[in-house]
VMD Tcl script that builds the backbone (N, CA, C; Angstrom):
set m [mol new atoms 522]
animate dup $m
set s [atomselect $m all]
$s set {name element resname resid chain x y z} {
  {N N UNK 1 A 69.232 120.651 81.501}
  {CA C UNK 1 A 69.341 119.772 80.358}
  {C C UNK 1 A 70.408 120.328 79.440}
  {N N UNK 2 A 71.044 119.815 78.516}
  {CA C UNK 2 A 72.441 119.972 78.390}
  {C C UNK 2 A 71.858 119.467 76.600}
  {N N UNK 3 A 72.207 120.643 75.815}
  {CA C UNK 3 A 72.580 120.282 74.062}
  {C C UNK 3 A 72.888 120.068 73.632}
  {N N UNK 4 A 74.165 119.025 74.710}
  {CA C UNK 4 A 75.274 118.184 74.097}
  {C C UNK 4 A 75.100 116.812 73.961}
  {N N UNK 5 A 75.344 116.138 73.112}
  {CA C UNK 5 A 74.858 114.415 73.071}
  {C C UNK 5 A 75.810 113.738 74.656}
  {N N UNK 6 A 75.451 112.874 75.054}
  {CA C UNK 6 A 75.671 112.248 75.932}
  {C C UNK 6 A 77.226 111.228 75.919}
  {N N UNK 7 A 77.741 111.158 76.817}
  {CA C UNK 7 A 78.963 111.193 76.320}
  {C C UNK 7 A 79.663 109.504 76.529}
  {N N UNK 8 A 80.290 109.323 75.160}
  {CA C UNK 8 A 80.347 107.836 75.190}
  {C C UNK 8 A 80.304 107.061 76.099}
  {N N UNK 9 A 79.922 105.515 75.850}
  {CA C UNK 9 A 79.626 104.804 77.424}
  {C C UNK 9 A 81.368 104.143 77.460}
  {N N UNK 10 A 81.298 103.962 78.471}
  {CA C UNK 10 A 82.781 103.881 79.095}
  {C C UNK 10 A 83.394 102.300 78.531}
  {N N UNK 11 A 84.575 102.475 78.574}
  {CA C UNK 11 A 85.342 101.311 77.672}
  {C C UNK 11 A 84.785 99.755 79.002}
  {N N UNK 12 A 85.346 98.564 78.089}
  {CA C UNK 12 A 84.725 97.603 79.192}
  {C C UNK 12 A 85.851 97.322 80.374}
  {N N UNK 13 A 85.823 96.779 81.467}
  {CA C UNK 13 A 86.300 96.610 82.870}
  {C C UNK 13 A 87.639 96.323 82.442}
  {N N UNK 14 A 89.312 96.513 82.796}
  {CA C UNK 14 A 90.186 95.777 82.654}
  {C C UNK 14 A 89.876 94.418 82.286}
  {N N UNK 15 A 90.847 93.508 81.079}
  {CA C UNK 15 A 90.807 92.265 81.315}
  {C C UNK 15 A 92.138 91.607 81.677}
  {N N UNK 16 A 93.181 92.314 82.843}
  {CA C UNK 16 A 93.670 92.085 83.697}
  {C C UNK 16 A 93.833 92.826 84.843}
  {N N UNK 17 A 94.293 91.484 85.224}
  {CA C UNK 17 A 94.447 92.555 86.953}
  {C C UNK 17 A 95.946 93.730 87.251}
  {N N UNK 18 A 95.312 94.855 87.391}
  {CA C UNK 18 A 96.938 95.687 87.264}
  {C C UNK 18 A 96.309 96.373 85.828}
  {N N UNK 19 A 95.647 96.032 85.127}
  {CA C UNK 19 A 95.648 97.295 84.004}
  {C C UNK 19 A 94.379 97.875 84.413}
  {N N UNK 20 A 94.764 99.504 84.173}
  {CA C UNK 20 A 94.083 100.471 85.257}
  {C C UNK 20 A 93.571 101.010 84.031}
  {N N UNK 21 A 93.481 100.912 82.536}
  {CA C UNK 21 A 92.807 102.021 81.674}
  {C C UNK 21 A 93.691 103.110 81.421}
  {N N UNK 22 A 94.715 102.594 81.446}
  {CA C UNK 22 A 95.618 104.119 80.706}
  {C C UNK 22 A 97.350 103.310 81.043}
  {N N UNK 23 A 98.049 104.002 79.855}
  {CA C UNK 23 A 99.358 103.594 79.766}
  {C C UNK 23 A 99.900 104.037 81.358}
  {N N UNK 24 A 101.078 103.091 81.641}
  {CA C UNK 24 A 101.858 103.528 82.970}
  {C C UNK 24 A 102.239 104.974 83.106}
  {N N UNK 25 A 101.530 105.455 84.149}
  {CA C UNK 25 A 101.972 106.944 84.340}
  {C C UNK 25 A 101.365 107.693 83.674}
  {N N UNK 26 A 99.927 107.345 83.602}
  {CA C UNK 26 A 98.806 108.652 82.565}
  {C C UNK 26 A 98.150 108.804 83.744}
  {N N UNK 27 A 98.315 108.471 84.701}
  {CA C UNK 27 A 96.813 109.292 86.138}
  {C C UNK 27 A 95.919 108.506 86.134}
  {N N UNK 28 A 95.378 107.272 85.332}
  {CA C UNK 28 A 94.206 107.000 84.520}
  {C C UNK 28 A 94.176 105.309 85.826}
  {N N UNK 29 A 92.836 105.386 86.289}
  {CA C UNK 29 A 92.975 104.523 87.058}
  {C C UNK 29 A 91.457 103.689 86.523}
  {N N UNK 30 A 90.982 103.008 87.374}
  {CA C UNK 30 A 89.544 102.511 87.025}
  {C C UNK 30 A 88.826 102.085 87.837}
  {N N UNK 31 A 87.316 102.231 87.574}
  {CA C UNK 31 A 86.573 101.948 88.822}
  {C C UNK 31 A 85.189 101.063 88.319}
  {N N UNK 32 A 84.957 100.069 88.911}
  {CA C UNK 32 A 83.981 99.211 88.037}
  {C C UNK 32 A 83.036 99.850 86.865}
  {N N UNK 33 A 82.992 101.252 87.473}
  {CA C UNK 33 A 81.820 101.174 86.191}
  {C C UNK 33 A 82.904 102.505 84.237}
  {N N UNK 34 A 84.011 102.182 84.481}
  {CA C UNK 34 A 85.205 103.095 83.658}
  {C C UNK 34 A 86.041 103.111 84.059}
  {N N UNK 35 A 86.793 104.039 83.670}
  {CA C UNK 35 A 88.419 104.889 83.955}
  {C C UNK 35 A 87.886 105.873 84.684}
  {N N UNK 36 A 89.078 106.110 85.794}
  {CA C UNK 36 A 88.925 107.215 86.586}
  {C C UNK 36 A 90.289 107.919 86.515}
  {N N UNK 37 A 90.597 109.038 86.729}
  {CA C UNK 37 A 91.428 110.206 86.987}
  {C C UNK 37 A 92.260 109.602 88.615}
  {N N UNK 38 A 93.205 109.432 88.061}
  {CA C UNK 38 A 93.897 108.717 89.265}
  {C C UNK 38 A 94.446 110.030 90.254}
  {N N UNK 39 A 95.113 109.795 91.507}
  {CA C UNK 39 A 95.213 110.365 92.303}
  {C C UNK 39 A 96.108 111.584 92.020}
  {N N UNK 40 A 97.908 111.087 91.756}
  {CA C UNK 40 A 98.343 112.356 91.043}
  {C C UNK 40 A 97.810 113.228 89.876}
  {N N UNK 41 A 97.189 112.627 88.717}
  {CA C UNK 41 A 97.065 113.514 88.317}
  {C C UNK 41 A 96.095 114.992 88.843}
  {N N UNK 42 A 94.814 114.026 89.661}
  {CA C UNK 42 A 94.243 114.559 90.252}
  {C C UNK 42 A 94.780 115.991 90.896}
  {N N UNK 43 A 95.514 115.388 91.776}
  {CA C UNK 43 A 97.113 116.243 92.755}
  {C C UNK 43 A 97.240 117.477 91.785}
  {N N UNK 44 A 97.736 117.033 90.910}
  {CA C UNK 44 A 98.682 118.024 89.865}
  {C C UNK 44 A 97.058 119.383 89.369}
  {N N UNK 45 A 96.686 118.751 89.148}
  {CA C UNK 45 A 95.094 119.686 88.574}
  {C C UNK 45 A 94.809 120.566 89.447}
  {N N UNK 46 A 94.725 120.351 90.983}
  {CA C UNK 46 A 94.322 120.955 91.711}
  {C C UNK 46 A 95.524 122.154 92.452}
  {N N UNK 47 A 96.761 121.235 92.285}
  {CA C UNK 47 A 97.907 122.628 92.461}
  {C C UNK 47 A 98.015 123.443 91.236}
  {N N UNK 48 A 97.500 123.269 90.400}
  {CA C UNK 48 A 97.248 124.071 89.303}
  {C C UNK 48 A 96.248 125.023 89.445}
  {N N UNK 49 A 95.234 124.738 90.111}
  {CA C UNK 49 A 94.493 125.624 90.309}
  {C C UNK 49 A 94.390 126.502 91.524}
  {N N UNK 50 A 95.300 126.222 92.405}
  {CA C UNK 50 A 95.691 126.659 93.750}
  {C C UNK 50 A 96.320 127.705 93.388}
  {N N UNK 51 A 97.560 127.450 92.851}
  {CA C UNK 51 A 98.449 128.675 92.021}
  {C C UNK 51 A 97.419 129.607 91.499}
  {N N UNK 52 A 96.514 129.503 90.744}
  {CA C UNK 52 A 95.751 130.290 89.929}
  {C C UNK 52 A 95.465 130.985 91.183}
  {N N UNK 53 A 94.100 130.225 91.838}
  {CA C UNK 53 A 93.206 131.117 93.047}
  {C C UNK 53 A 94.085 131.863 93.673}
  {N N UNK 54 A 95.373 131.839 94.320}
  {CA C UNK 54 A 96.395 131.922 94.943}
  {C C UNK 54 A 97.138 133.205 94.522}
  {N N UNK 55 A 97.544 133.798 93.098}
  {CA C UNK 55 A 97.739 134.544 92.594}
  {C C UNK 55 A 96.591 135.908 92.481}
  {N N UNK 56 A 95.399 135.447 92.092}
  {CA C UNK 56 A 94.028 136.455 92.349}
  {C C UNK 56 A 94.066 136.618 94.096}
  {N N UNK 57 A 94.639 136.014 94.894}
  {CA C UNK 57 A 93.359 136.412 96.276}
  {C C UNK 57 A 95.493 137.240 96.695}
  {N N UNK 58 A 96.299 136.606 96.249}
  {CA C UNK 58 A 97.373 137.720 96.324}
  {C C UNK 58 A 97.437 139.112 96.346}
  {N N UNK 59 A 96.941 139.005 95.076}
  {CA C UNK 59 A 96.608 140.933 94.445}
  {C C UNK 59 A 95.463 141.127 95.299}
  {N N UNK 60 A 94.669 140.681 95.150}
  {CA C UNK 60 A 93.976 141.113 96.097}
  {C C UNK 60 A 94.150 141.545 97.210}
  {N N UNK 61 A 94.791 140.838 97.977}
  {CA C UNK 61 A 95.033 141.137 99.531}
  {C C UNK 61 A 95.984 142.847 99.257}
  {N N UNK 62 A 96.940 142.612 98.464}
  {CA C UNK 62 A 97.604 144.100 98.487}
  {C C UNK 62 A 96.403 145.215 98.405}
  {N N UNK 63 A 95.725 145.054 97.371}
  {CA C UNK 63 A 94.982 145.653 97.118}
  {C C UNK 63 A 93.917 146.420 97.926}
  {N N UNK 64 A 93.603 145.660 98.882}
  {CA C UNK 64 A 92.088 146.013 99.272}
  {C C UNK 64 A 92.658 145.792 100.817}
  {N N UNK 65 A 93.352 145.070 101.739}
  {CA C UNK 65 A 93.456 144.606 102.475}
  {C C UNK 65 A 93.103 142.960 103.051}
  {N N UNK 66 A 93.895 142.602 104.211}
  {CA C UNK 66 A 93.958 141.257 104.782}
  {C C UNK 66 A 92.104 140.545 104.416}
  {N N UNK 67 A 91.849 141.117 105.931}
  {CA C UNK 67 A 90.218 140.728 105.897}
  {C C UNK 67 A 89.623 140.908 104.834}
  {N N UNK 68 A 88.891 141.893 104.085}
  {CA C UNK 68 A 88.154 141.847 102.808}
  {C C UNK 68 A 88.606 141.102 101.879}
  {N N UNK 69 A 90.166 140.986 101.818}
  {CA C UNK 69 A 90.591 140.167 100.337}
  {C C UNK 69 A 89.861 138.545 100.598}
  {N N UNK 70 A 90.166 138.213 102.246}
  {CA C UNK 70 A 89.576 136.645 102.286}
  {C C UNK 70 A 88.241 137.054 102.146}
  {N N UNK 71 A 87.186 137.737 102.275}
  {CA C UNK 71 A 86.084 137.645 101.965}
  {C C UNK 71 A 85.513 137.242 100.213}
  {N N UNK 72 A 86.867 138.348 99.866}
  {CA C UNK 72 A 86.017 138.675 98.493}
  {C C UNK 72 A 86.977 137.365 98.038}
  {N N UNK 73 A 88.408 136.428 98.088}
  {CA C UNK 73 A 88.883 135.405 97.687}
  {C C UNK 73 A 87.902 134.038 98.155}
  {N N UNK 74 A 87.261 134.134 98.962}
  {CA C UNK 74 A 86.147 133.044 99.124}
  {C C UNK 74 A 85.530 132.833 97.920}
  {N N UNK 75 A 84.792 134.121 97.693}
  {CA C UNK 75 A 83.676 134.227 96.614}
  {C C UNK 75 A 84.422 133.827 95.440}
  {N N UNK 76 A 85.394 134.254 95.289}
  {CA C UNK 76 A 86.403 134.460 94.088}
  {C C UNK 76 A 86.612 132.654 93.933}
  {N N UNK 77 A 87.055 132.520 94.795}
  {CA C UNK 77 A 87.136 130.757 94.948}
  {C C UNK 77 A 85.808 129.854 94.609}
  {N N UNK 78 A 84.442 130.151 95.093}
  {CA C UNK 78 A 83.373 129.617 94.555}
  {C C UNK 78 A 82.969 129.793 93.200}
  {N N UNK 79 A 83.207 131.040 93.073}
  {CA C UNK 79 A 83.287 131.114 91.640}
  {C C UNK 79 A 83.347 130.662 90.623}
  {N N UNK 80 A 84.968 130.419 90.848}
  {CA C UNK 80 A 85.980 130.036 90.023}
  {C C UNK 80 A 85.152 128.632 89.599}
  {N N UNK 81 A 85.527 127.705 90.641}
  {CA C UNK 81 A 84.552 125.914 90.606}
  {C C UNK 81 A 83.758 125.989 89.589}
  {N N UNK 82 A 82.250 126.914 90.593}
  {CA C UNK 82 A 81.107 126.749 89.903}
  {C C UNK 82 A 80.942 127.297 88.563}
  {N N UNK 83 A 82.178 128.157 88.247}
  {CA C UNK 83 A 81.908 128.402 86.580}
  {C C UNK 83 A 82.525 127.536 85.603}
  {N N UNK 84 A 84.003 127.124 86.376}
  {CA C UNK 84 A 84.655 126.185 85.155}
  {C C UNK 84 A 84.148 124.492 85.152}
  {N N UNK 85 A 83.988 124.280 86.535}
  {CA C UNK 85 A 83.310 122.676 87.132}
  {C C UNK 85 A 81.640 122.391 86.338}
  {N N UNK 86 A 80.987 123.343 86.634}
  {CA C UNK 86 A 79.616 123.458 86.550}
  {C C UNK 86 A 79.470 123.638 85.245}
  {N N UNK 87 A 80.386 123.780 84.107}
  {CA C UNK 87 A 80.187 124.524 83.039}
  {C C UNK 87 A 79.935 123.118 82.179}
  {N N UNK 88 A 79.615 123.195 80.560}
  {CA C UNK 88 A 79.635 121.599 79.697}
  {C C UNK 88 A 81.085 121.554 79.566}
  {N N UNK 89 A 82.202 121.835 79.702}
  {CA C UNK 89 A 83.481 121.115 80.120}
  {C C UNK 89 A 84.014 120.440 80.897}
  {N N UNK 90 A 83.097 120.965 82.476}
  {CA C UNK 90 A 83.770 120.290 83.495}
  {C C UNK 90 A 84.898 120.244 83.774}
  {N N UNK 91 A 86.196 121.321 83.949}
  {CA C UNK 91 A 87.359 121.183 83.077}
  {C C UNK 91 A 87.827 122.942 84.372}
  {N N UNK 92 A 88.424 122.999 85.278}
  {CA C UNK 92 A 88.971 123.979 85.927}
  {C C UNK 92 A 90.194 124.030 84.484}
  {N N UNK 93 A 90.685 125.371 84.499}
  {CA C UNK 93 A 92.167 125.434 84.042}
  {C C UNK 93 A 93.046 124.445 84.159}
  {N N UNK 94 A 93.064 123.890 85.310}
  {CA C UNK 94 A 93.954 122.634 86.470}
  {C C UNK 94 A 93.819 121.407 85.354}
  {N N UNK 95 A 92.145 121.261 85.332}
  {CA C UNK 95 A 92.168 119.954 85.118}
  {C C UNK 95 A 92.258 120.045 83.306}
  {N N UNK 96 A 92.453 121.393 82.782}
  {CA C UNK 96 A 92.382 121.272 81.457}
  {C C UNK 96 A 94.032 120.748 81.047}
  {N N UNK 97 A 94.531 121.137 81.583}
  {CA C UNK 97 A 96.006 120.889 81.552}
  {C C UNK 97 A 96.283 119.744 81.805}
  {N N UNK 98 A 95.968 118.971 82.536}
  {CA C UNK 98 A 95.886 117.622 83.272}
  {C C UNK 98 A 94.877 116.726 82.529}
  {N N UNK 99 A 94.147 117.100 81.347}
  {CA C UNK 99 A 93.430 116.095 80.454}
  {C C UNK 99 A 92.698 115.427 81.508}
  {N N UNK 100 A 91.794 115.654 82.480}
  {CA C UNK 100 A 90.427 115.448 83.436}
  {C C UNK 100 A 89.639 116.313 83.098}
  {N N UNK 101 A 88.665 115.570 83.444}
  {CA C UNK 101 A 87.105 116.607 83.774}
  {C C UNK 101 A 86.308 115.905 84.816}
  {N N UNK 102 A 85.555 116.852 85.111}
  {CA C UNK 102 A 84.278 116.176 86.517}
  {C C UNK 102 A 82.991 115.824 85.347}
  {N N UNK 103 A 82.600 114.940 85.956}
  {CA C UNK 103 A 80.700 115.181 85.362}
  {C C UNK 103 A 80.077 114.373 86.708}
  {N N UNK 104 A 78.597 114.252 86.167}
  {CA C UNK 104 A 78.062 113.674 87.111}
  {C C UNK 104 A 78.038 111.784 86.759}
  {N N UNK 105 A 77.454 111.328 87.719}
  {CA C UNK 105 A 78.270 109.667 88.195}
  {C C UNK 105 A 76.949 109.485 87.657}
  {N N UNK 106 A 75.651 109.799 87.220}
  {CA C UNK 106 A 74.478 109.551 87.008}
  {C C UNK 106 A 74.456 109.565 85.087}
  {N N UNK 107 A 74.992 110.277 84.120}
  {CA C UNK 107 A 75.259 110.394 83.102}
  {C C UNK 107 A 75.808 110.752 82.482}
  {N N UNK 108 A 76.707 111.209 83.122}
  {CA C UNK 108 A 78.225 111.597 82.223}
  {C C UNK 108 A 78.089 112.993 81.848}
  {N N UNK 109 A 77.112 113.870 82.184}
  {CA C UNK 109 A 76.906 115.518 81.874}
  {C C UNK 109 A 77.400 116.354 82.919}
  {N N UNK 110 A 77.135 117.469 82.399}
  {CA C UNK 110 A 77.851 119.016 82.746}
  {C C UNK 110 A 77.298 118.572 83.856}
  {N N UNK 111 A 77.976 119.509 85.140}
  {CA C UNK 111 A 77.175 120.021 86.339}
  {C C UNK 111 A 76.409 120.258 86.754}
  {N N UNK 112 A 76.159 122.037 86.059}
  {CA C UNK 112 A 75.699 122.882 86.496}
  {C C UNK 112 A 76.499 123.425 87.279}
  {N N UNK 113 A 75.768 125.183 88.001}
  {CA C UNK 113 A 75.724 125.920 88.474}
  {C C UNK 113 A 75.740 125.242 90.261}
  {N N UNK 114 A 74.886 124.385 90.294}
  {CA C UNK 114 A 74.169 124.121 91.822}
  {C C UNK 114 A 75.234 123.040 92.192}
  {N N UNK 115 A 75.008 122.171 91.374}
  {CA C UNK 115 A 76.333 120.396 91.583}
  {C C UNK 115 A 77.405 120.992 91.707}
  {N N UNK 116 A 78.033 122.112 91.185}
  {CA C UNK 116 A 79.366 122.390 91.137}
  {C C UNK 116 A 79.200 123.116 92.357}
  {N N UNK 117 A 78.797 124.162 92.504}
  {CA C UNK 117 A 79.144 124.615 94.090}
  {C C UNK 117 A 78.557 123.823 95.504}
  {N N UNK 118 A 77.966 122.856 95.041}
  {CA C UNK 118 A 77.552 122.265 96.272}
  {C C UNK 118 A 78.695 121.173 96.557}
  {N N UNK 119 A 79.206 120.592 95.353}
  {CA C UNK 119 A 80.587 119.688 95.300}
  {C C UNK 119 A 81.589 120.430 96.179}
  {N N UNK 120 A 81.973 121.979 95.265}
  {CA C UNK 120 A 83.028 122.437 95.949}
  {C C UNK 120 A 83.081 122.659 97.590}
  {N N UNK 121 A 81.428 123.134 97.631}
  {CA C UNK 121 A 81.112 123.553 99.576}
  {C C UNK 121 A 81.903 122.184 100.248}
  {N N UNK 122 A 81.527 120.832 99.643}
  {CA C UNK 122 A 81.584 119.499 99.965}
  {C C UNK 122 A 83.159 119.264 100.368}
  {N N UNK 123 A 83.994 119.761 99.647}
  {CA C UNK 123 A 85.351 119.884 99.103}
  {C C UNK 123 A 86.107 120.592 100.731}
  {N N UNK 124 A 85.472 121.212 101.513}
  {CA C UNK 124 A 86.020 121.661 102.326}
  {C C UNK 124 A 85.792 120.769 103.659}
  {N N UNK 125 A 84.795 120.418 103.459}
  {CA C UNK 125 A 84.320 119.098 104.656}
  {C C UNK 125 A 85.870 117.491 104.370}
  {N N UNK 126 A 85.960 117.257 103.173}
  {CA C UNK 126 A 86.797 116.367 102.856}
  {C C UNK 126 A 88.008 117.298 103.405}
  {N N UNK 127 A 89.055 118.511 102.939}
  {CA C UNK 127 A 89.720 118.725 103.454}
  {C C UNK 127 A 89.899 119.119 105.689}
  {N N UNK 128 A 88.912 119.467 105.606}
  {CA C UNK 128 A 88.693 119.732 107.152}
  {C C UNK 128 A 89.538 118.556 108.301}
  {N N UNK 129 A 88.737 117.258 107.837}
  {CA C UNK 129 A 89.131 115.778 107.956}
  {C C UNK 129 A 90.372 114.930 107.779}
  {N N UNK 130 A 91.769 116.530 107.890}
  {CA C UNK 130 A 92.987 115.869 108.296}
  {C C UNK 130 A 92.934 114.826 106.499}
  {N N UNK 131 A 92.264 115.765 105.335}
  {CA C UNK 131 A 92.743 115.748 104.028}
  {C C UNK 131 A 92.071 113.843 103.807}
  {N N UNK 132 A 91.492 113.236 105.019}
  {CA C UNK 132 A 90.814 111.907 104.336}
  {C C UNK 132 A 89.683 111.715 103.551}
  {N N UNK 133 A 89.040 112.637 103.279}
  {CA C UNK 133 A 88.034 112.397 102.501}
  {C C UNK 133 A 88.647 112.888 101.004}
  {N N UNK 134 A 89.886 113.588 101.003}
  {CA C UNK 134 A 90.478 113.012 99.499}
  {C C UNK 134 A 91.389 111.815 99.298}
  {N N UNK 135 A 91.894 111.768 100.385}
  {CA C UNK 135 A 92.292 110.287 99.981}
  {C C UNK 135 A 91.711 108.973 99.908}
  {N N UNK 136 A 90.483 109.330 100.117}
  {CA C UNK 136 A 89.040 108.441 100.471}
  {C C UNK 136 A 89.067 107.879 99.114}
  {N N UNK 137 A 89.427 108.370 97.757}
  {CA C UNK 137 A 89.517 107.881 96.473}
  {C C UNK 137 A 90.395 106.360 96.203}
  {N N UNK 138 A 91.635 106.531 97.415}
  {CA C UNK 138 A 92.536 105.719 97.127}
  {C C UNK 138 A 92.246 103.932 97.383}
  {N N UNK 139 A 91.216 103.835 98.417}
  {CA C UNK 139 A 90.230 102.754 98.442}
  {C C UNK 139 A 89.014 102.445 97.772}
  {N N UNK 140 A 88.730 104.030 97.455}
  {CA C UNK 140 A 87.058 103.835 96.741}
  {C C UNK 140 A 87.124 102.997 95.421}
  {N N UNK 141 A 85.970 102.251 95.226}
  {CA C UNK 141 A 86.282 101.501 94.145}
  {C C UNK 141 A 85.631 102.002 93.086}
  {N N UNK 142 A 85.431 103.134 93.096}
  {CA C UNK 142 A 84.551 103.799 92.137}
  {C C UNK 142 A 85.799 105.124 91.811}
  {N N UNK 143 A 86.922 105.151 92.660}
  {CA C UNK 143 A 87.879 106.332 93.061}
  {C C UNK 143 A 87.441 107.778 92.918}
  {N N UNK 144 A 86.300 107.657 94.301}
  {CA C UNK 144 A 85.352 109.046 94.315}
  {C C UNK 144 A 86.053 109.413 95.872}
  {N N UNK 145 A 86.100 110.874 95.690}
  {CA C UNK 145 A 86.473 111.103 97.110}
  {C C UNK 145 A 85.016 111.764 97.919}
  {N N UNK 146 A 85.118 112.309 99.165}
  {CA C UNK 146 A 83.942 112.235 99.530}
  {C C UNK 146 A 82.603 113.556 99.028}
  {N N UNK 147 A 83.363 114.565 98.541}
  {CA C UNK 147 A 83.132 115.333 98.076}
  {C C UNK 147 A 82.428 115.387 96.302}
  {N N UNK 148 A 82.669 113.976 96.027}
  {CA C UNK 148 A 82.192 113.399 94.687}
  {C C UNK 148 A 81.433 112.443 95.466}
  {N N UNK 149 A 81.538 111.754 96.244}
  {CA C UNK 149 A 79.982 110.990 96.710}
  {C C UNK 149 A 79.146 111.898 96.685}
  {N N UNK 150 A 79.143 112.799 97.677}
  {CA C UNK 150 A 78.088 113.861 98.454}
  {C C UNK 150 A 77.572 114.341 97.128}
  {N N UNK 151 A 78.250 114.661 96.286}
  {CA C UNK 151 A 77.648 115.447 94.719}
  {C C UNK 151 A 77.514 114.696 93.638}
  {N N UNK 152 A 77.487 113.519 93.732}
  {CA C UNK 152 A 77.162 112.776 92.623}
  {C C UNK 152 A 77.982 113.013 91.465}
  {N N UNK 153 A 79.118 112.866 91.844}
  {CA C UNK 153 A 79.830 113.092 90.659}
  {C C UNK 153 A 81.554 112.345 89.894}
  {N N UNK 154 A 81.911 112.369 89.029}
  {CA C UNK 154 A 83.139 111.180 89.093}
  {C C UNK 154 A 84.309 111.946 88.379}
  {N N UNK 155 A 85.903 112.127 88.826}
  {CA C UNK 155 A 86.582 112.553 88.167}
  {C C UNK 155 A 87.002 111.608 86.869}
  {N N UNK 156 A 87.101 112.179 85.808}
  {CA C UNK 156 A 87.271 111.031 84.708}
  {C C UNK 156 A 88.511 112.177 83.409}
  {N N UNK 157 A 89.384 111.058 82.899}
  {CA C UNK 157 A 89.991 111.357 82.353}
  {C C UNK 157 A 89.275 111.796 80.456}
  {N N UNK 158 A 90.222 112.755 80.037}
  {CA C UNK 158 A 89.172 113.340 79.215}
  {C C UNK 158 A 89.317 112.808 77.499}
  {N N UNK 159 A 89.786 111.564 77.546}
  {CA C UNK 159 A 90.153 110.780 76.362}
  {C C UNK 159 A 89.504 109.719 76.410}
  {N N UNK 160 A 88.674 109.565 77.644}
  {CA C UNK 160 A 87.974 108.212 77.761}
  {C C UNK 160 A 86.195 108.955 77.638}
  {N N UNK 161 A 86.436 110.492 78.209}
  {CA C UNK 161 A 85.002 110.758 78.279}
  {C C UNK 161 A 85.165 112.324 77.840}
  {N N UNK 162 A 85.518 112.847 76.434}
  {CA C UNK 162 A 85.949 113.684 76.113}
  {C C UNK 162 A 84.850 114.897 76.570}
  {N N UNK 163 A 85.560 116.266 76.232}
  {CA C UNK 163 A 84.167 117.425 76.509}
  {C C UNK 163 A 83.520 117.704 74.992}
  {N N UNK 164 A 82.243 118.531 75.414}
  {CA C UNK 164 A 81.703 118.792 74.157}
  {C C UNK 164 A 82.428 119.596 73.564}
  {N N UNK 165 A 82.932 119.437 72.336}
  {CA C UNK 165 A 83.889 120.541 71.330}
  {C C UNK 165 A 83.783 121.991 71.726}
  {N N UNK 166 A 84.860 122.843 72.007}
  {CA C UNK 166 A 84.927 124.301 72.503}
  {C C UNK 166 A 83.983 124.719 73.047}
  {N N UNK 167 A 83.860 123.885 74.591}
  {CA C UNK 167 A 83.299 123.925 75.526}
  {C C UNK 167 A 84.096 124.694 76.822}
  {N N UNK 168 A 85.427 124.687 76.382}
  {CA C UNK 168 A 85.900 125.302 77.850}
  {C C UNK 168 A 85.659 126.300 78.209}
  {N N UNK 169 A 85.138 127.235 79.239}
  {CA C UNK 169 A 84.729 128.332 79.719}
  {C C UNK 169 A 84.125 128.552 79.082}
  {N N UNK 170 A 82.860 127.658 78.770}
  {CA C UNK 170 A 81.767 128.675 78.386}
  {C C UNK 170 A 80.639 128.385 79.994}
  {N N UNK 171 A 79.696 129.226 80.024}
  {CA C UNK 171 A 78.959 129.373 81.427}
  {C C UNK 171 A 78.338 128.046 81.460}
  {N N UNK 172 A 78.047 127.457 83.006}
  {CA C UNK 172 A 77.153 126.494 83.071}
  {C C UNK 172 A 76.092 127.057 82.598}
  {N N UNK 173 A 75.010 125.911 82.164}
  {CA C UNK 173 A 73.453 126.058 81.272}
  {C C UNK 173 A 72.741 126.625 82.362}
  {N N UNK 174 A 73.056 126.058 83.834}
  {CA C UNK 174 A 71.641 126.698 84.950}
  {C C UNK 174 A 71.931 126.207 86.267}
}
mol reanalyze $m
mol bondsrecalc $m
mol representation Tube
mol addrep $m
């Protein structure tokens, strides 16, 4: 349960066809039930955070060696998700930069600890799949990829469904 008020209900459906909920070229797409986090920006959030993980499991590898660094960059990688995803921001570094956040598709709240790493586990099944279960968004009409089905959860831009005030990196509640 989350001490943050619940987070505004979502603007009403386009009232044309072609307007997606955000000026041309904001990421900002829509899905019957809001605005969704369109695909590039999406893109951009997540090479943002690639670089990040990417840089830690680097040093690492000098550090410690090949094998152990992927062990301990796994963990380092679950981590990462389940603390910034799972947290009341919802908000990786990636997506803070990129004005997104995740919540859940059920009420618009934090994660958690469990939704966020069970999303991310999810996250590797979508990439496995020759990368279609992220592009699975580009038809979904909800623009969930499969890894947000499986976890109940919706990428959403963070002006339509802002975070709770100086919320970023603080720990998920549980």
């Amino acid at each position: 349960m989350s001490d943050y008020p619940p987070p505004p209900p979502p603007p009403p459906p386009p009232s044309q066809p072609g307007d997606y909920g955000g000026p041309p070229g904001s990421g900002s797409s829509s899905g019957p039930s809001g605005p969704r986090a369109g695909f590039w920006i999406r893109f951009g959030a997540a090479l943002i955070d690639s670089v990040v993980i990417g840089v830690v499991t680097g040093i690492l590898r000098i550090a410690v060696g090949q094998i152990l660094s992927s062990l301990i960059g796994l963990v380092i990688n679950f981590a990462y998700f389940g603390f910034f995803e799972g947290g009341p921001s919802g908000q990786t570094p990636g997506k803070k930069v990129c004005g997104i956040r995740v919540v859940r598709a059920a009420d618009g709240g934090a994660l958690g600890w469990s939704t966020a790493l069970f999303r991310h586990l999810c996250s590797y099944v979508s990439a496995i799949a020759c990368l279609v279960g992220y592009l699975w968004m580009l038809w979904d009409p909800e623009k969930q990829t499969w890894h947000d089905k499986w976890s109940g959860t919706l990428e959403v831009p963070e002006t339509a469904w802002p975070a709770p005030p100086d919320s970023f990196g603080k720990p998920p509640a549980s």
